[in-house]
N, C-alpha and C positions, 0 to 999 in steps of 0.2 A: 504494500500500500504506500511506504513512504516513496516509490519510486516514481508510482502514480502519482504521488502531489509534487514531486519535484522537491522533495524533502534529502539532503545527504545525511546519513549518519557519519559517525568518527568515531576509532578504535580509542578502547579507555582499559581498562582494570578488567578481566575475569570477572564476574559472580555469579554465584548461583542464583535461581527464583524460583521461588515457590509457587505453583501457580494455584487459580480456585480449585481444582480437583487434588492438591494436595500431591501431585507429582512437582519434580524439580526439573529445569533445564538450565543449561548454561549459555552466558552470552560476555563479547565483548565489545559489543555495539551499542553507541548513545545517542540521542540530538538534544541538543541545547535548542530552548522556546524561548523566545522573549513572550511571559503570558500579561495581558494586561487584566487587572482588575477589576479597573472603575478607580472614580473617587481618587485618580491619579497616582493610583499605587498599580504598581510592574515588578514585575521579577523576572529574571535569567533565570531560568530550569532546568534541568537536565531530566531526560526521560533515559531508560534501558530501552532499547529496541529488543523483541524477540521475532525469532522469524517461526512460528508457529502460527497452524492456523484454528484460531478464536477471538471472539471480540477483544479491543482493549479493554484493559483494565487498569485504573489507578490504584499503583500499591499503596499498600501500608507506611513505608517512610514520608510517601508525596503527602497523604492527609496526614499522619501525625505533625512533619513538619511546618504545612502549611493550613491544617487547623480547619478549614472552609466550614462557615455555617450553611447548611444546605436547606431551602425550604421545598420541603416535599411536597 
């Protein structure tokens, strides 16, 4: 998919992930987002690329660190 947006990744660190069904894969592929907020807050990102096929998903580090109140 990121090839379709026209998206590059860049080689970083090994890690493992865990995905929802509780298997592991490995990857050493990232892309840096410039994500904007609103309310004139932004942040540089870094995502894990995996090349597996399932929907995205936002881990656990992205929401612990970045907290988002979500209204459902």
């Amino acid at each position: 998919m990121l090839n379709w947006l026209g998206i590059d990744s860049h080689k970083g660190p090994r890690v493992r992930v865990r995905l929802a069904d509780a298997s592991t894969v490995f990857t050493d592929r990232f892309i840096s987002v410039l994500v904007d907020f609103g309310g004139g807050v932004a942040s540089l990102l870094r995502f894990t690329v995996l090349d597996v096929e399932c929907p995205s998903i936002l881990g656990m580090p992205f929401l612990q660190r970045m907290n988002p109140m979500i209204d459902w």
